[in-house]
C-alpha positions in Angstrom: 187.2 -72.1 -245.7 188.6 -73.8 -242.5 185.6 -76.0 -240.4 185.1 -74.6 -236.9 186.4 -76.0 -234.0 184.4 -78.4 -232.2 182.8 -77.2 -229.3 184.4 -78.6 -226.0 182.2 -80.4 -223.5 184.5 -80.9 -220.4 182.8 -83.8 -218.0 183.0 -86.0 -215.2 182.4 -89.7 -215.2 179.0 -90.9 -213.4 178.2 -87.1 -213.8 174.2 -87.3 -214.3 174.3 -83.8 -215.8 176.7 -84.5 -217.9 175.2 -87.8 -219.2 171.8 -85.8 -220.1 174.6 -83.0 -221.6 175.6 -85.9 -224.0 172.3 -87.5 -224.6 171.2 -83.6 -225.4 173.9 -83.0 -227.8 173.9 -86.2 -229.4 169.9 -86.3 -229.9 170.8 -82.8 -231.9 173.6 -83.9 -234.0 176.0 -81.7 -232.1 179.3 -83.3 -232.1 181.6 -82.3 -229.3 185.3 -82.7 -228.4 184.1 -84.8 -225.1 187.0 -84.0 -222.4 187.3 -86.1 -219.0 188.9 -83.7 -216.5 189.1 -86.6 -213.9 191.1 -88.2 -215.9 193.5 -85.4 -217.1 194.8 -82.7 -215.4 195.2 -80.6 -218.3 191.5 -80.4 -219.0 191.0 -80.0 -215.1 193.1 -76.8 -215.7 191.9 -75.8 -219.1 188.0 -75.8 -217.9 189.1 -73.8 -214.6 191.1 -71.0 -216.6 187.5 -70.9 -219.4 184.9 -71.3 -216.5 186.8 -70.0 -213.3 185.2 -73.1 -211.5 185.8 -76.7 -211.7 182.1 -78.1 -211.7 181.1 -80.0 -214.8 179.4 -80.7 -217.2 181.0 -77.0 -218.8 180.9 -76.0 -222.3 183.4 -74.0 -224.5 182.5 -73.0 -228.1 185.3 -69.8 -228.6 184.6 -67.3 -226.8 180.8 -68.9 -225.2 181.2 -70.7 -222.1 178.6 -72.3 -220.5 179.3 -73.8 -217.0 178.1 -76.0 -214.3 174.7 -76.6 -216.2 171.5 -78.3 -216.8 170.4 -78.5 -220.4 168.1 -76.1 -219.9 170.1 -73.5 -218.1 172.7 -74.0 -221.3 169.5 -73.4 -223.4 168.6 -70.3 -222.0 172.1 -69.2 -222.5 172.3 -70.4 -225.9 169.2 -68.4 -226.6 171.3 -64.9 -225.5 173.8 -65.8 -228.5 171.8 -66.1 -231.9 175.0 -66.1 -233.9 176.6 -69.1 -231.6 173.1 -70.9 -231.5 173.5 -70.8 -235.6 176.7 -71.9 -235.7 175.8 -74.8 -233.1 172.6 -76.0 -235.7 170.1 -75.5 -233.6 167.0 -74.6 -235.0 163.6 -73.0 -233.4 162.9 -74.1 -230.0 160.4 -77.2 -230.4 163.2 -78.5 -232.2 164.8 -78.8 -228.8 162.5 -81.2 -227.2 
């Protein structure tokens, strides 16, 4: 069985939402395919065809985009999907504190 894709986590240096995005995903043992679109134009472009914006920190899994967030905005989102929050590992919700 092929492994999923990791999820990608597009950011911007000194971005403090996407430093608490990290510290989130990390704290959960979500690994993510961390992409600087300062620093490549490419991922600039990629997050802005996924997203239609070009505000970070945004989140791809497929076809679940999540951008422009706070953890907890991507939480409530995440908790629309059961099926993508699975996939992701999350458990229950007090797990997320």
């Amino acid at each position: 069985m092929k492994e999923p894709k990791l999820p990608i986590l597009y950011i911007k240096p000194g971005c403090p939402w996407c430093r608490e995005a990290l510290s989130f995903f990390s704290q959960h043992g979500v690994e993510v395919d961390v992409r600087d679109v300062n620093a490549s134009q490419q991922n600039m472009q990629r997050m802005i065809a996924v997203s239609q914006q070009s505000l970070t920190p945004t989140f791809e899994f497929g076809e679940f985009i999540v951008a422009d967030f706070s953890v907890g905005e991507f939480l409530d989102q995440l908790q629309q999907v059961p099926e993508i929050k699975r996939q992701l590992g999350f458990g229950d919700e007090e797990d997320w504190n």
